[in-house]
C-alpha positions in Angstrom: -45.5 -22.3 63.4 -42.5 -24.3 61.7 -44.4 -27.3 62.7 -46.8 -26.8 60.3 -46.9 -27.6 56.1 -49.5 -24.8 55.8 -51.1 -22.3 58.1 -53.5 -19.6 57.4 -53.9 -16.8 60.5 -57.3 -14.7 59.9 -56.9 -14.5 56.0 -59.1 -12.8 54.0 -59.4 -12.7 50.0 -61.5 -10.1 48.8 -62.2 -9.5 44.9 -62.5 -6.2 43.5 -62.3 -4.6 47.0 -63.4 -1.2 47.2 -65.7 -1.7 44.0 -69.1 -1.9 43.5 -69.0 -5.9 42.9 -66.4 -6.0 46.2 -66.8 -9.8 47.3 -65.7 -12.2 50.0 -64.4 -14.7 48.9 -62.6 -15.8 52.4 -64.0 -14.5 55.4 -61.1 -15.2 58.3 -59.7 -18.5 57.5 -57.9 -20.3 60.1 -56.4 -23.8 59.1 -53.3 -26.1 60.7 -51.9 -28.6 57.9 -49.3 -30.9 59.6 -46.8 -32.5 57.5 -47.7 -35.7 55.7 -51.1 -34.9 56.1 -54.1 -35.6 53.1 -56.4 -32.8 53.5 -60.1 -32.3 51.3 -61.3 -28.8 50.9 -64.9 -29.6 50.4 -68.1 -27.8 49.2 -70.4 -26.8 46.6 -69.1 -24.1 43.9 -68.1 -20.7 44.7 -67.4 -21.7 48.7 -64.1 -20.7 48.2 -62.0 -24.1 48.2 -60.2 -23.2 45.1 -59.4 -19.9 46.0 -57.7 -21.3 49.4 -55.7 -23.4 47.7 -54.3 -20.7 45.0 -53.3 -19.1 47.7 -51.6 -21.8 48.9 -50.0 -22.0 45.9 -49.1 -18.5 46.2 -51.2 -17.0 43.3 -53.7 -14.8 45.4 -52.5 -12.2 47.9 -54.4 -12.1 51.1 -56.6 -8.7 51.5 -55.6 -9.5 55.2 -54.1 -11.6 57.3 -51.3 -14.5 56.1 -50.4 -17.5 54.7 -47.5 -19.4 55.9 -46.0 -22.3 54.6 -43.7 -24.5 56.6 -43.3 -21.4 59.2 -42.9 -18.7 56.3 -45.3 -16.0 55.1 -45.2 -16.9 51.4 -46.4 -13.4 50.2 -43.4 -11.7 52.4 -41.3 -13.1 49.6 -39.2 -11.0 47.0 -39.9 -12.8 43.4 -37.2 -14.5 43.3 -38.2 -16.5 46.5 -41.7 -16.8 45.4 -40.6 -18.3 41.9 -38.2 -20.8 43.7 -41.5 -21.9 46.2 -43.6 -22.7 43.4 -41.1 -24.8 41.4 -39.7 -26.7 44.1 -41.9 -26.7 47.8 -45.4 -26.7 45.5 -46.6 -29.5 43.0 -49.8 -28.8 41.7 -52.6 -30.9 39.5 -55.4 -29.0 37.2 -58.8 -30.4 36.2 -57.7 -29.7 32.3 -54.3 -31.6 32.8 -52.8 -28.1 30.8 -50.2 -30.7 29.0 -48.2 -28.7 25.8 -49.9 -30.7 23.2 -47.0 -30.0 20.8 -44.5 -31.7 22.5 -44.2 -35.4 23.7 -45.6 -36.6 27.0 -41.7 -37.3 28.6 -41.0 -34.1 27.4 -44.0 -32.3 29.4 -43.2 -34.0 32.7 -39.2 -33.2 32.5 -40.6 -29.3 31.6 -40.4 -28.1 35.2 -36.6 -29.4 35.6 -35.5 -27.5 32.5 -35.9 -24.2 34.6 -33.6 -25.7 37.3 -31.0 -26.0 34.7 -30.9 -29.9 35.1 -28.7 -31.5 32.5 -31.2 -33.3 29.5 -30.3 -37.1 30.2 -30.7 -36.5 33.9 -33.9 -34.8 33.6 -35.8 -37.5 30.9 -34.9 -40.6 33.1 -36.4 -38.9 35.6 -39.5 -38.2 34.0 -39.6 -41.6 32.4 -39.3 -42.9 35.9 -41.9 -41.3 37.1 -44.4 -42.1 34.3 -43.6 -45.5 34.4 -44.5 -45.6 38.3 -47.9 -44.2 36.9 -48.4 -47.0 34.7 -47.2 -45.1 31.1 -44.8 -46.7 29.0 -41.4 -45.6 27.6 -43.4 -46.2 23.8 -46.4 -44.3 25.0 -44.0 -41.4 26.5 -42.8 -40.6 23.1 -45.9 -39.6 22.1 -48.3 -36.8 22.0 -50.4 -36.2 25.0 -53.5 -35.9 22.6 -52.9 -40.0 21.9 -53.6 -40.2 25.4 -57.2 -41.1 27.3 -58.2 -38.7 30.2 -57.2 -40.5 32.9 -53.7 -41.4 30.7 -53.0 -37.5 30.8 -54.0 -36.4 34.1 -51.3 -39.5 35.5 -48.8 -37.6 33.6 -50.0 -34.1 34.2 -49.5 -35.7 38.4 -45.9 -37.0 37.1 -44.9 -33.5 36.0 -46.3 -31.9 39.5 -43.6 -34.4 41.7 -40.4 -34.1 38.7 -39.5 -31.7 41.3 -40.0 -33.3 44.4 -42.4 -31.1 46.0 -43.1 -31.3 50.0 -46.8 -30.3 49.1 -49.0 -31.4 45.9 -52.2 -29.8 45.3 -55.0 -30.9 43.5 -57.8 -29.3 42.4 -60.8 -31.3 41.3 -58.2 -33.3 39.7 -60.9 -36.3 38.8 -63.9 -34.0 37.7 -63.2 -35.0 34.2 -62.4 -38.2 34.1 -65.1 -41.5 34.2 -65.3 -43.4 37.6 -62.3 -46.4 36.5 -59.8 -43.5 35.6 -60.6 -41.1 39.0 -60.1 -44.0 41.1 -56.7 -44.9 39.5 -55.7 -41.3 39.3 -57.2 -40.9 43.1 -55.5 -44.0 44.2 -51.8 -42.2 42.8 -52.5 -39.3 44.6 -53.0 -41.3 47.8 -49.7 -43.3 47.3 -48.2 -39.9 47.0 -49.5 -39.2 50.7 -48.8 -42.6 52.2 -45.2 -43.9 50.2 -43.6 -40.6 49.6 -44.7 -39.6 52.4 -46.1 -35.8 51.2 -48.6 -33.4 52.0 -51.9 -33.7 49.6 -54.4 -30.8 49.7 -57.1 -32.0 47.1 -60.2 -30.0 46.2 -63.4 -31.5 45.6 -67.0 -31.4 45.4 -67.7 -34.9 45.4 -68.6 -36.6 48.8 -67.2 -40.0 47.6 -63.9 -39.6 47.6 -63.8 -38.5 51.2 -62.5 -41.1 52.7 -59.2 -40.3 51.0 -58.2 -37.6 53.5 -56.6 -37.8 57.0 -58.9 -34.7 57.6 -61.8 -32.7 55.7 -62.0 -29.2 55.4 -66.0 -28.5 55.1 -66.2 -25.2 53.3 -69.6 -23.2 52.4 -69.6 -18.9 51.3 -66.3 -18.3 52.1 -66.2 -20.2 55.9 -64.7 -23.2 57.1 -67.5 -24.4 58.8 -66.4 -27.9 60.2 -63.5 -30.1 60.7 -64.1 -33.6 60.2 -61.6 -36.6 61.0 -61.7 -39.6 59.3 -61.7 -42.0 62.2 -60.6 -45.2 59.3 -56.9 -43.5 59.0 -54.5 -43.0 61.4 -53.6 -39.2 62.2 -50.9 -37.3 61.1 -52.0 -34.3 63.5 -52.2 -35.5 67.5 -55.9 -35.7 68.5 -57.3 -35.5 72.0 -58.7 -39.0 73.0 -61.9 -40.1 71.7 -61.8 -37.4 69.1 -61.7 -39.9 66.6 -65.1 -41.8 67.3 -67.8 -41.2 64.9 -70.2 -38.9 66.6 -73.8 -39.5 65.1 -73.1 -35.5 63.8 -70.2 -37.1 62.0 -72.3 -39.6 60.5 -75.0 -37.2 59.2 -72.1 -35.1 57.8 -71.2 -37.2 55.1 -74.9 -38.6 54.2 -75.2 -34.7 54.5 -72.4 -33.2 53.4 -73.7 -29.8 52.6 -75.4 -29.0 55.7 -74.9 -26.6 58.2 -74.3 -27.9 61.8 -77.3 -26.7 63.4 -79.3 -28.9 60.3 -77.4 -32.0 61.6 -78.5 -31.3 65.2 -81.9 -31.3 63.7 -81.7 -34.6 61.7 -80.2 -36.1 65.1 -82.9 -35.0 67.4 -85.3 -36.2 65.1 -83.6 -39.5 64.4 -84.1 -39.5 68.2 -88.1 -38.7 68.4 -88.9 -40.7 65.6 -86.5 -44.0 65.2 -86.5 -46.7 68.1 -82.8 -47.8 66.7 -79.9 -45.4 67.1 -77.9 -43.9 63.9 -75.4 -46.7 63.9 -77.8 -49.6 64.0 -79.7 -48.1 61.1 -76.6 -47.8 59.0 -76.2 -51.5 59.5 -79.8 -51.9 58.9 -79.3 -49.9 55.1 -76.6 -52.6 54.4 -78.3 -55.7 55.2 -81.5 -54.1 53.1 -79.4 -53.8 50.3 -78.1 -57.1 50.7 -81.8 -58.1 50.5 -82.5 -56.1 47.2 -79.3 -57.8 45.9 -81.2 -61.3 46.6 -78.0 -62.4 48.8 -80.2 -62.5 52.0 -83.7 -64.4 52.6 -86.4 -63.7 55.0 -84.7 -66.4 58.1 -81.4 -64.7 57.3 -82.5 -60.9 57.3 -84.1 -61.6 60.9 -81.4 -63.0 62.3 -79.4 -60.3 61.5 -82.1 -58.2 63.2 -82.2 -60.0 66.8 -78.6 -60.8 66.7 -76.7 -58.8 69.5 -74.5 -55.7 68.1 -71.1 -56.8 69.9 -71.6 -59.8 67.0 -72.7 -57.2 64.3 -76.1 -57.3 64.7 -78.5 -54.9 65.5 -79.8 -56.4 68.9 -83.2 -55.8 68.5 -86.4 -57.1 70.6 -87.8 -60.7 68.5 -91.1 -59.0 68.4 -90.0 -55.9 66.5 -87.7 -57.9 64.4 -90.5 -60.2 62.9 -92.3 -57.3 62.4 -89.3 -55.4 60.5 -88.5 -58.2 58.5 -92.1 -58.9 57.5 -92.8 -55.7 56.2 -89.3 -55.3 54.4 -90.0 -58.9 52.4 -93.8 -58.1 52.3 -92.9 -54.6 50.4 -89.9 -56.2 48.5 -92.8 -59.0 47.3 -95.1 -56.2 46.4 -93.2 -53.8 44.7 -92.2 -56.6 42.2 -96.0 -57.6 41.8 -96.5 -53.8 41.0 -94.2 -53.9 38.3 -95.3 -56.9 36.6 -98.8 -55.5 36.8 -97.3 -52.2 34.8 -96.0 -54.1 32.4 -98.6 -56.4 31.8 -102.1 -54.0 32.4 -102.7 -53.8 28.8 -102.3 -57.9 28.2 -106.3 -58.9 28.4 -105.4 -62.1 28.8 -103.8 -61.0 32.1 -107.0 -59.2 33.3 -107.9 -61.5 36.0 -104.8 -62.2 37.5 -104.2 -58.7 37.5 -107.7 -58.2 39.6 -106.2 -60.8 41.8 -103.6 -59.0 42.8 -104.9 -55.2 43.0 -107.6 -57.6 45.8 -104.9 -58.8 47.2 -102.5 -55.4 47.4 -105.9 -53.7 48.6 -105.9 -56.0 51.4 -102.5 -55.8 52.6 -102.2 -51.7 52.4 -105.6 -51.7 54.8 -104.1 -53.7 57.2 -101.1 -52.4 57.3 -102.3 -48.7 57.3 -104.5 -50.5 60.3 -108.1 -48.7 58.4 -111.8 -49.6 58.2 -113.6 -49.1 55.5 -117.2 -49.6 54.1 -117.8 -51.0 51.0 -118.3 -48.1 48.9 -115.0 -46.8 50.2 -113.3 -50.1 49.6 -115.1 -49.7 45.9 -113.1 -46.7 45.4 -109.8 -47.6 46.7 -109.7 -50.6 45.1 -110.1 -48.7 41.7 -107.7 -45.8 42.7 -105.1 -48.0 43.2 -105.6 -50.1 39.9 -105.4 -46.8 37.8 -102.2 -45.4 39.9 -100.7 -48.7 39.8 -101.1 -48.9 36.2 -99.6 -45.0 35.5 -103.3 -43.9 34.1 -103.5 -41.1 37.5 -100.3 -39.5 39.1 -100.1 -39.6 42.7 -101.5 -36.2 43.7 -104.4 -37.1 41.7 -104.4 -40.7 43.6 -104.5 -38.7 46.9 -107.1 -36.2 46.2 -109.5 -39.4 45.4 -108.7 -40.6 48.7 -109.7 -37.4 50.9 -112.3 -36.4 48.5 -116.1 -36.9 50.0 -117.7 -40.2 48.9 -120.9 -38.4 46.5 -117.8 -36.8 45.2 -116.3 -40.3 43.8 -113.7 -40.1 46.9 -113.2 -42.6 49.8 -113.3 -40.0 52.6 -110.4 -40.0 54.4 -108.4 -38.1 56.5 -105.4 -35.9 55.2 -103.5 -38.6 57.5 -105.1 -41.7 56.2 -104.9 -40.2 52.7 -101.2 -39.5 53.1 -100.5 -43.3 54.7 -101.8 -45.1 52.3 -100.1 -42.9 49.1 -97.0 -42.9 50.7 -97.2 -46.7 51.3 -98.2 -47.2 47.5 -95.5 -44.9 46.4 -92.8 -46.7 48.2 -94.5 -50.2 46.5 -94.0 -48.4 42.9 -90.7 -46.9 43.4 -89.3 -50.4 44.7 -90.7 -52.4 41.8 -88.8 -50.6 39.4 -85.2 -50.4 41.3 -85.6 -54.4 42.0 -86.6 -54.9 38.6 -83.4 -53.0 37.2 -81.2 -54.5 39.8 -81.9 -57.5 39.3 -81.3 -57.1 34.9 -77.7 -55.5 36.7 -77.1 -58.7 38.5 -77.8 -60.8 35.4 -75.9 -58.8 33.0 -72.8 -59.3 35.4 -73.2 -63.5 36.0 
């Protein structure tokens, strides 16, 4: 039990117990944090993250069980103990920073050593040491933490949590209010914590992103640690069994899915199975190269070889035929989508009108053969109008599908609920796409 930085064994933490609002907030927790080790309590509000770790900090006695902390049951502590745990084993970072905002910014981060009875010059080059390693100056440590941006204050409020060299720092959402430059510097701190200084980090979160942080993630939903996940990218603190480390497929749809229950991810899998002629990791690779073709860094020649090219060589090994018909579709669309939007911009220019008509023939055409249909000409009358007034925005997409499935003396072209769904779906994807190519590319240009 020594060996471990924190262990829980059954704990529960129930609120108001006994009451008519009695709640659960841990149902029979059972975690092993090694030394060293970066650990992410992850899940949506009120799963109970936050309360574990206030009770790691020692601020919320179990209803049953215990917590022990490098081989000691924290809450078997008289108050002197517990008061010498939190100022010297625990560190711990707040969302709201909780800086004095009377006095200066060296002055909050030396704060914690006053209570050791550390002598004044001892304790401010410490602190100033410490800020500076954060990037805040001597100048800017005179001043006021309310001169200081967010991300400015929470380095300092993660100073202040290591003045006393804490084994274990916790954090708890310690980004969430801070804009995505300042999380990743304050996130990239707390992971130099973990790997330099060689401490425990046991970070709350709710945001998927900044998994890849942790050794290990706790995955947390009403009160359960449901899963453990390791992150197969860094190399383990705690011993794992071999092969343990390989992304299963499970894995994989855990953090597209992070929120999902295990037996949802079995789901996804078997389906990915049925429906997909490419396992999980060849489509991942597949999603990259896409984007690379939305970003315009990879033509039609380049995007199939990439497709055919074997997956020892970081392909995705497919058969030639499949792959011309993969990379056809996926520059056909791309070619489309952008037509679409021009053709929203542009429905109300008359002088565009025939072009326009060009291209609703020409879209028409390629959405038949690609749904694989045959239609009369009435039908192809009424199609052909359909998807010049959903094209244009003058007829929403339910309305567009109704026309399609409706009977012919009805103004419809008389498909099938399949057919009808095909082709919307097909025409949906074309009208999404035009507008995220359009923006992306305005994103690309504002950044050459």
């Amino acid at each position: 039990m020594a060996n471990y930085a924190v262990q829980t064994d059954n704990m529960v933490i129930t609120y108001n117990k006994g009451k008519s609002n009695e709640f659960n907030a841990l149902k029979s927790i059972n975690v092993e944090i090694h030394p060293r080790e970066y650990i992410i309590l992850f899940g949506p509000s009120g799963c109970g993250k936050s309360t574990l770790l206030y009770t790691i900090l020692g601020g919320i006695i179990p209803s049953d069980g215990h917590m022990f902390v490098r081989g000691e049951d924290i809450y078997a502590y008289t108050p002197l103990e517990m008061n010498r745990y939190q100022q010297s084993t625990i560190g711990i970072v707040y969302q709201q920073f909780n800086l004095i905002s009377s006095i200066s910014v060296l002055d909050n981060v030396a704060l914690p050593r006053i209570f050791l009875g550390t002598p004044p010059r001892e304790r401010a080059e410490r602190a100033l040491e410490l800020l500076q390693r954060f990037g805040i100056s001597e100048q800017i440590a005179k001043k006021l933490p309310t001169w200081l941006s967010g991300g400015q204050q929470q380095r300092v409020a993660v100073a202040r949590a290591l003045i006393n060299d804490p084994e274990i720092l916790l954090a708890d959402e310690p980004v969430g209010n801070l804009d995505s430059i300042s999380a990743e510097h304050v996130m990239d701190s707390l992971e130099t914590i973990n790997s330099k200084d060689r401490k425990s980090v046991i970070l709350v979160t709710h945001d998927a992103k900044y998994l890849p942080y942790a050794h290990r993630v706790f995955y947390m939903r009403d009160g359960v640690l449901r899963r453990i996940v390791v992150n197969p990218e860094k190399e383990q603190i705690k011993r794992v069994k071999p092969g343990e480390t390989i992304v299963t497929e499970i894995e994989q749809l855990a953090r597209l899915y992070p929120y999902a229950e295990p037996i949802e991810l079995k789901v996804k899998s078997v389906v990915n199975f049925a429906t997909q002629t490419v396992g999980f990791s060849q489509l991942e690779r597949l999603e990259k190269a896409v984007l690379q073709v939305l970003r315009g860094f990879m033509d039609d020649e380049m995007f199939y070889d990439f497709l055919v090219r074997p997956l020892k060589n970081g392909g995705i090994g497919m058969h030639v035929d499949e792959s011309k018909t993969i990379a056809r579709r996926v520059f056909a669309l791309m070619r489309y989508s952008r037509e679409v939007q021009r053709f929203r911009e542009q429905m109300h220019e008359d002088s565009m009108f025939m072009n326009q008509q060009k291209f609703v023939d020409r879209l028409l055409e390629f959405i038949i053969e690609e749904v694989g249909l045959k239609l009369d000409q009435k039908q192809l009358a009424v199609l052909q109008q359909g998807i010049a007034e959903r094209v244009g925005g003058i007829i929403n997409g339910d309305d567009f599908f109704e026309r399609l499935t409706l009977p012919i003396p009805l103004g419809g072209v008389a498909l099938t609920a399949e057919e009808g769904f095909q082709i919307s779906r097909y025409l949906e994807k074309l009208i999404a796409q035009g507008g995220y190519v359009i923006r992306a590319n305005e994103l690309l240009g504002a950044h050459t």
